[in-house]
N, C-alpha and C positions, 0 to 999 in steps of 0.2 A: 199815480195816487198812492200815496202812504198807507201801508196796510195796517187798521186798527188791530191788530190781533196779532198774540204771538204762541208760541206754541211750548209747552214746558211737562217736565213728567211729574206725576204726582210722587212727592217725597215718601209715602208709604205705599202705594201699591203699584207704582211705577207705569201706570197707564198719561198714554199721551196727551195731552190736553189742549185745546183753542182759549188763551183768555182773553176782554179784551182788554188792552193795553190805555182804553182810555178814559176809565173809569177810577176816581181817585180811591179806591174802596183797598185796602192792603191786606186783604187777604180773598182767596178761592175755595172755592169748593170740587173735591173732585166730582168727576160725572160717576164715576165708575165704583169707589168704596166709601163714597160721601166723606171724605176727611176734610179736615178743614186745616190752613196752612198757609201761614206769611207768604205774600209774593209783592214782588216789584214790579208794576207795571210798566218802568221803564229801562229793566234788565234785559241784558241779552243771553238766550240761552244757546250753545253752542248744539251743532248736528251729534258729535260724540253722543252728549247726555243722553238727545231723544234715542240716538241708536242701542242705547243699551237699554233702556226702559224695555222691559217684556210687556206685550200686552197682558191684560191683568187676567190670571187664571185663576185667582182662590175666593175672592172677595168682590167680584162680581155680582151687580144685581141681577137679578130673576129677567131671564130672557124673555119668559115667555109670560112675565107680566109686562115688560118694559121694550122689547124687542116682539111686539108682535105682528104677523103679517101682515092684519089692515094697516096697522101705524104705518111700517116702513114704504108696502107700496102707495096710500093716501098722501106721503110725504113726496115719494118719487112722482107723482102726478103733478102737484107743486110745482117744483124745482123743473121739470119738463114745458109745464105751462108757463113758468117765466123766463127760462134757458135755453128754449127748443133753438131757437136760432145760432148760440155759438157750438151748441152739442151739435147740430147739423153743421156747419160748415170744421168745424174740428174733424170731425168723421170724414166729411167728403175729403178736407186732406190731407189727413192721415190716411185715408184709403188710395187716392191716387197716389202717395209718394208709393207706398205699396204695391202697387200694379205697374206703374214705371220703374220700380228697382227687380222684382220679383216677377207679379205675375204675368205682363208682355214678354218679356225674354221668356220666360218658362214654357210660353207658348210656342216661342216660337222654335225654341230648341226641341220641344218635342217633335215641330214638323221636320227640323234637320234628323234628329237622330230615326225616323219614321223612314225617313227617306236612305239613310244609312243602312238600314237595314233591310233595305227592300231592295238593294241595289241602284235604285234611281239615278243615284250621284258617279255609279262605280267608279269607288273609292278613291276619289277625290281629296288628296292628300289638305286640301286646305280648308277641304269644310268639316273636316276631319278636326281638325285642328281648333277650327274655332268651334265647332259643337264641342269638343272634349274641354278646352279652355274656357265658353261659358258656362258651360255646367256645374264646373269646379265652382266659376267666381258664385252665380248665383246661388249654390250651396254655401259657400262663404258668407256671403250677405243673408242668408236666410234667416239664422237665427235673430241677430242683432239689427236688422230691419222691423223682424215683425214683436221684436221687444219694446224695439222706438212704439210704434204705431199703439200697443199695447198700453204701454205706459202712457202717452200721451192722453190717452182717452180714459185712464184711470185715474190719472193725475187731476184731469178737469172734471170729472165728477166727483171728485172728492172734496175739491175745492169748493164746486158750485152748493157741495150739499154743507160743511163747515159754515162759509161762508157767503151764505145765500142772499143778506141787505147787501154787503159789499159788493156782491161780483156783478148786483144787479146796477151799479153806478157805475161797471165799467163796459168801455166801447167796444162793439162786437171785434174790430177786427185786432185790438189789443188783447182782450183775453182771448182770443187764436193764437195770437204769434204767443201771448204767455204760455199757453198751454205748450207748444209747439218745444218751447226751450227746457230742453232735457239736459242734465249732465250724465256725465257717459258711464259713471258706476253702472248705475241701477240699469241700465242696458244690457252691458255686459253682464252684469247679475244675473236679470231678467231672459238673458241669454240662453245661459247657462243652464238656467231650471229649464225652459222647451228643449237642448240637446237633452237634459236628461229623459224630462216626459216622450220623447223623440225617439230616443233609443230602446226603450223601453216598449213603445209602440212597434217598433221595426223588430226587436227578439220575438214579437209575441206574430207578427207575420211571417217571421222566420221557421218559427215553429210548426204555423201552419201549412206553410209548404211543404216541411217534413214529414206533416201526418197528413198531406195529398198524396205526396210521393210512397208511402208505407200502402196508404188502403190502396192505392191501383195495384199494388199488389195479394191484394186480399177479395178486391169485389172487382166490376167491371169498371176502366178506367175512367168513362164519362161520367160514370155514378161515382168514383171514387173524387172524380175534380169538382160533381155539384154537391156529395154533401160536404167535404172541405171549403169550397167559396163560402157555401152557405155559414157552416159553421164560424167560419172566420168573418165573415161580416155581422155574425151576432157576437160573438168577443169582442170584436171592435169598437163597436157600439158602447158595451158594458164596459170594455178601460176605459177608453175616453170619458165616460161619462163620470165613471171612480175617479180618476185622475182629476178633471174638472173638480170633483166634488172637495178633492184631501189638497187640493195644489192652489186653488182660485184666492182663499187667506192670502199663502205667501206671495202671488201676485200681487197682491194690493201691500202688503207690506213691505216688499221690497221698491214700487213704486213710492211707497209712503214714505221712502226712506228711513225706514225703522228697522231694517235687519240685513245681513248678508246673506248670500245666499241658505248656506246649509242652515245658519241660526231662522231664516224663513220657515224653510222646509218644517222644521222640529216646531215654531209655533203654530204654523199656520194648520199641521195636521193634528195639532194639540184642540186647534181651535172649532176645527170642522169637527171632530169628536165629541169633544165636549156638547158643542149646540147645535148637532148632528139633526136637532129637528130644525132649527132656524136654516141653518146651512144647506140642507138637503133640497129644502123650497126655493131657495133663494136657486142654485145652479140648477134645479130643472125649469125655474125658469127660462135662466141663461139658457139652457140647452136647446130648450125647444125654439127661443126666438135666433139662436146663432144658426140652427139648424136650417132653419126657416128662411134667414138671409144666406145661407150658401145657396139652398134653393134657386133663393132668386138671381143669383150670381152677384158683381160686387154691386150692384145698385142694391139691390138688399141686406146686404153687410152695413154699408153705410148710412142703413136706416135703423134696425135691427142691432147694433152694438152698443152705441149708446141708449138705446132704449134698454137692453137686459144689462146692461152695468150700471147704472141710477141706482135702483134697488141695493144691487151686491155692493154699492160705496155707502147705503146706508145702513145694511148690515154690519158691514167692517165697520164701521165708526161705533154702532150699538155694541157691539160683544168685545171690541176693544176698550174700551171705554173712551173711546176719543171724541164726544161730543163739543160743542160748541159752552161755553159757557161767559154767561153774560157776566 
């Protein structure tokens, strides 16, 4: 089915816009700084354009009269209550391609390299080989697997929530396989920002080993490795949760096909800042229900992701100005 609606930037404030394409009306209104401005409903506008469009920083409306928390989650209950069925199967398989490319092998190299180390195998020249060899590939595959699976389920909330009449005329197992079809920019993109969130995560455990290995030599070793754990699993906590906070924008924009990597980066922390109190609600959301479905191991994940991404796709559309407009 023909999608009524197309997507174009506002000529003065440069925010992204849904219009639909099938209304004889020639001219729009933006969502975002209310201008008004000739369009053609049946032009086409190229990825370029939307990619350079900034979301709009200066002339934005009042978040927190327009963006506020009952709207956005009362809205997310919506879109769940008419959507629950393709957000659940999107999930469940985005989740398994994930645990067939990532987290079974992961599993199970850890019982090789377990067994390596413990002598079990003595030293077994071929299991040697293939533990050292998958670990490599699954680290290869890591990033750009859990980019795909990422995107995937960003891409279909954001659509659902845009265009919520339309997507509800289409067949469950089509907008699955839609959602499903990714092009491989925004992956690699999307890649790229978790190696750096990634790396960044690993200096700061890096660290913490260094200030284990100092205090055993200041206090007693066992004391010096429990408050080290400890202290590093409360840093841990708090990056992640920072990072989630400054980085979750760029995720959706770079899924939104709106920005490259680093031009992400710069608006997306532009954007957590500025609506630092929208934003800070919306990822402790996120946090608490992702937290929740690691809990429950991936049955939980794949209940718990599209539920705490609903909301953060209707955030992004409000503080971007990317609404739907009729």
């Amino acid at each position: 089915m023909r999608n009524p609606r197309t997507r174009t930037a506002c000529p003065q404030c440069l925010a992204v816009l849904d219009i639909d394409t099938t209304t004889s009306c020639s001219q729009a209104t933006c969502g975002a700084c209310e201008a008004i401005f000739d369009f053609n409903g049946g032009s086409k506008h190229k990825d370029n354009t939307l990619n350079q469009a900034a979301p709009h920083l200066t002339a934005m409306r009042s978040v927190e009269v327009d963006s506020s928390l009952d709207s956005i989650f009362l809205t997310a209950i919506v879109r769940l209550r008419d959507h629950w069925p393709v957000l659940l199967l999107t999930s469940l398989t985005a989740n398994l391609l994930w645990i067939a490319l990532i987290g079974l092998p992961a599993d199970a190299l850890a019982g090789l390299w377990k067994q390596l180390t413990s002598g079990a195998t003595n030293g077994d020249a071929t299991t040697l080989a293939i533990t050292v060899g998958g670990t490599g590939l699954v680290g290869l595959l890591l990033a750009p697997v859990s980019a795909y699976c990422m995107i995937v389920l960003v891409r279909l909330t954001l659509t659902l929530t845009r265009y919520h009449s339309s997507a509800q005329s289409v067949g469950l197992i089509k907008g699955v396989l839609n959602a499903l079809a990714v092009a491989p920019w925004p992956v690699l993109r999307l890649g790229g920002l978790f190696l750096i969130a990634g790396s960044l995560i690993a200096v700061m455990f890096g660290v913490g080993v260094i200030a284990i290995v100092v205090l055993s030599f200041l206090m007693d070793p066992k004391s010096a490795v429990w408050v080290g754990t400890l202290s590093i699993g409360t840093m841990a906590i708090g990056v992640v949760f920072l990072l989630q906070w400054l980085l979750w924008p760029a995720v959706f924009l770079i899924a939104d096909g709106r920005a490259d990597l680093m031009t992400s980066l710069s608006w997306g922390a532009r954007l957590a800042l500025r609506h630092r109190k929208l934003t800070l609600s919306l990822v402790t959301v996120y946090f608490i229900l992702a937290t929740a479905g690691s809990m429950l191991f991936y049955v939980g994940q794949i209940i718990t992701t599209p539920l705490a991404m609903l909301p953060m796709a209707i955030g992004y559309l409000r503080i971007t100005g990317g609404e739907v407009l009729n």
